[in-house]
DRENBASE-174493 format. One record per atom (N, C-alpha, C): residue number from 0; residue in one letter; atom name; x, y, z. Coordinates in steps of 0.1 Angstrom, whole numbers, plus 5000, padded with zeros to 4 digits. Layout:
<nodes>
> NUM:A:CA:X:Y:Z
...
</nodes>
This chain:
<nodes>
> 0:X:N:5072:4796:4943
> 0:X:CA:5073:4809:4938
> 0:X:C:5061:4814:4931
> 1:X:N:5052:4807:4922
> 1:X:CA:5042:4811:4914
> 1:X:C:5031:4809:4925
> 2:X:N:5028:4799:4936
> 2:X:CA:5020:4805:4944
> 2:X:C:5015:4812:4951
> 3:X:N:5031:4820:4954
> 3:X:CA:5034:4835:4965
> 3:X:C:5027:4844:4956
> 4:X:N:5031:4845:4942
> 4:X:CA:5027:4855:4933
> 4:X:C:5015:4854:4929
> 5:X:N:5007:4840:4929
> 5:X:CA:4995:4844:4925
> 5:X:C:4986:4849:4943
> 6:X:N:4994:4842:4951
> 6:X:CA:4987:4844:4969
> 6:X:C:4986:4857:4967
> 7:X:N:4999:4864:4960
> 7:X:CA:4998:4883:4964
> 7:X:C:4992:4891:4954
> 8:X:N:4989:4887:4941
> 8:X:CA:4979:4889:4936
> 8:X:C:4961:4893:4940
> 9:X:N:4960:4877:4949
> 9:X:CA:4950:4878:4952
> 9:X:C:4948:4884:4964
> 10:X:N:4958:4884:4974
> 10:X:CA:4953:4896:4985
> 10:X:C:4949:4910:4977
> 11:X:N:4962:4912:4969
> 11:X:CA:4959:4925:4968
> 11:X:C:4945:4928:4962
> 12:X:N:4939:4921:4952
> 12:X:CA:4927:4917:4947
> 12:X:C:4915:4920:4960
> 13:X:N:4915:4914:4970
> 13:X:CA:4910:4909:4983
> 13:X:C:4909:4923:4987
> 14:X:N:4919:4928:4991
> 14:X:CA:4920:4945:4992
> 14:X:C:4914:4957:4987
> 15:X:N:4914:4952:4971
> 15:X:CA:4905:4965:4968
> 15:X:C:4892:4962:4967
> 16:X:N:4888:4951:4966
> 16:X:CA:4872:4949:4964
> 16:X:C:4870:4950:4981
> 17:X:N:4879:4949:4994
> 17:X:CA:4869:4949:5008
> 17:X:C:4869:4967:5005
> 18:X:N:4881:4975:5001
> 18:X:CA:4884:4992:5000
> 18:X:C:4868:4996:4997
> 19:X:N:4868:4989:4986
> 19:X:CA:4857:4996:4976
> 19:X:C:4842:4996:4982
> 20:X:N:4844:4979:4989
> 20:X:CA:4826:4979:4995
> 20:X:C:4827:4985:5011
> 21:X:N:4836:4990:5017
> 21:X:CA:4840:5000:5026
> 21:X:C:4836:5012:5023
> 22:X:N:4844:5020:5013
> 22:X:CA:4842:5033:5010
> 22:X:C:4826:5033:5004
> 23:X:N:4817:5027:5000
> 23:X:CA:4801:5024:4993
> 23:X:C:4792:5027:5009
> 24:X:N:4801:5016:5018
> 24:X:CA:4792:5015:5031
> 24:X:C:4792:5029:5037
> 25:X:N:4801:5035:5036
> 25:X:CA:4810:5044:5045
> 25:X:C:4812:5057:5040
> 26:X:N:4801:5065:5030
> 26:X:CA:4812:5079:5024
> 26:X:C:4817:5088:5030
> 27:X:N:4812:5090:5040
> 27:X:CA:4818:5095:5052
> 27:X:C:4835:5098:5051
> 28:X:N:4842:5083:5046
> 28:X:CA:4855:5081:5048
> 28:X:C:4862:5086:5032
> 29:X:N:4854:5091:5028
> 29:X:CA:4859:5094:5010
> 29:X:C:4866:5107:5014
> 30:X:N:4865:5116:5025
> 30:X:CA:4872:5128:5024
> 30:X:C:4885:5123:5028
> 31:X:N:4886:5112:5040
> 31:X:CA:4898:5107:5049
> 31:X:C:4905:5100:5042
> 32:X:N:4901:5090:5034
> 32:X:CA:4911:5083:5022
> 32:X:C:4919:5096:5012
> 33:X:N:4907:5104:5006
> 33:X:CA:4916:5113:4996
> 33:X:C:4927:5119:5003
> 34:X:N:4928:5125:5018
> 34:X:CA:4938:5128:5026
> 34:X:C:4947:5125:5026
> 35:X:N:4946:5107:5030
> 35:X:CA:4956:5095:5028
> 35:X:C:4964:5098:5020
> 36:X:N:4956:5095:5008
> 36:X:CA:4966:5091:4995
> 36:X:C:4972:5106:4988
> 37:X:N:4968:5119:4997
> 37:X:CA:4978:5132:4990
> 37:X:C:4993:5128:5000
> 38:X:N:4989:5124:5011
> 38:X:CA:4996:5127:5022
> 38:X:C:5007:5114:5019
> 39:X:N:5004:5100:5012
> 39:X:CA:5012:5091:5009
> 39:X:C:5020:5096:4995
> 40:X:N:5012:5102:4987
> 40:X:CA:5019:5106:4972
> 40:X:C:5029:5123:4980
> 41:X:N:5026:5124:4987
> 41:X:CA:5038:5136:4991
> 41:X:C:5051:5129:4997
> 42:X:N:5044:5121:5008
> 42:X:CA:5060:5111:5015
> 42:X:C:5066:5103:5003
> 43:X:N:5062:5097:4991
> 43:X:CA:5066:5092:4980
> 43:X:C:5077:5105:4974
> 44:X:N:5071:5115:4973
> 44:X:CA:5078:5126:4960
> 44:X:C:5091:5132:4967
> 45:X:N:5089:5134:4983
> 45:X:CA:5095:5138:4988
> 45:X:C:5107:5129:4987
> 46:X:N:5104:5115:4990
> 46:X:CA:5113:5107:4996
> 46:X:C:5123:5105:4980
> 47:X:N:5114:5107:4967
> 47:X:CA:5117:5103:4956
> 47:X:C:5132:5114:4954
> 48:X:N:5125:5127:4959
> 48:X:CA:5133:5138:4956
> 48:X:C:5148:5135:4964
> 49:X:N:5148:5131:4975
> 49:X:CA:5160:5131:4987
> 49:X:C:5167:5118:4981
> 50:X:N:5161:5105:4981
> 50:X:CA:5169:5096:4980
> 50:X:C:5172:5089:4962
> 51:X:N:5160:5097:4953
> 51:X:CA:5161:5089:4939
> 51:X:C:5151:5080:4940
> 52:X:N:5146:5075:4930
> 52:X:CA:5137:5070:4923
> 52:X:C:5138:5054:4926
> 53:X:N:5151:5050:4924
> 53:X:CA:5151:5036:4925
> 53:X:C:5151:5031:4940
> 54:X:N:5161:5041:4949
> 54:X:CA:5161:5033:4960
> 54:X:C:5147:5039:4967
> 55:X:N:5142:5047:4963
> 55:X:CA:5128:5049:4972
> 55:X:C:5118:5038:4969
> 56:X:N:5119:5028:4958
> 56:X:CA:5114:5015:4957
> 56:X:C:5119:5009:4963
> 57:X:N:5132:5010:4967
> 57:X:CA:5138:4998:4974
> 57:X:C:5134:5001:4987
> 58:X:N:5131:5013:4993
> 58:X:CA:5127:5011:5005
> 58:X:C:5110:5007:5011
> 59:X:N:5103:5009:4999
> 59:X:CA:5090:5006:5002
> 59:X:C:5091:4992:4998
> 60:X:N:5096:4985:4987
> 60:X:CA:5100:4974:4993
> 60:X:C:5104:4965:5000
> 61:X:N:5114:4973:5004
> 61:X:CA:5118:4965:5023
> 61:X:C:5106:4964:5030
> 62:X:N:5102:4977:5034
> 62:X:CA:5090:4975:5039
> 62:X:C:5080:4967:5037
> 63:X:N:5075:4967:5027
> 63:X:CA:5062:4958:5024
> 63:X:C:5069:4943:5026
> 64:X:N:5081:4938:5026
> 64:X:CA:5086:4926:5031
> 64:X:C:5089:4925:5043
> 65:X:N:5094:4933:5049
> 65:X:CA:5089:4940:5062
> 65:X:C:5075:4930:5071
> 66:X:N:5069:4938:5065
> 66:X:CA:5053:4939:5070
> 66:X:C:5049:4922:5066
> 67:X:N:5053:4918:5056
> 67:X:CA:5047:4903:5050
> 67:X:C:5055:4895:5058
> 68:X:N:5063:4896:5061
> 68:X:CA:5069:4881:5070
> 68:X:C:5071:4884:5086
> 69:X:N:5066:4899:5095
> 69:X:CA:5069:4899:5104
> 69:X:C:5057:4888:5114
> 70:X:N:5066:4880:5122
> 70:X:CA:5050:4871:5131
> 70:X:C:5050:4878:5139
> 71:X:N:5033:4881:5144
> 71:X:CA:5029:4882:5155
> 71:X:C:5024:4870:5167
> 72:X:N:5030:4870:5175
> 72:X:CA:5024:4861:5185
> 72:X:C:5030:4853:5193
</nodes>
């Protein structure tokens, strides 16, 4: 259990430092990210508004467990 948590720690870790030396290489993509993230904070508010607060965590949490244990191959 304290493996998984430090392993997802460090992806996520892994994630923003490749984000960061991406967006440095790339500013190009600085307008397409800020899009992203209005267009993810709207599907958030919206979804927050329709279903509540808690289970709209509960669904992005499915998801991201979802996405972490599905195999490809």
């Amino acid at each position: 259990m304290f493996k998984t948590l430090i392993y997802v720690v460090l992806m996520i870790f892994l994630i923003v430092i490749l984000g960061s030396v991406l967006l440095e290489q790339f500013p190009q993509l600085v307008p397409l990210w800020n899009e992203f993230k209005l267009i993810v904070a709207e599907l958030y508010e919206s979804s927050k508004v329709k279903y509540g607060t808690i289970a709209t965590i509960a669904i992005i949490f499915a998801v991201a467990m979802m996405i972490g244990t599905s195999r490809i191959g």
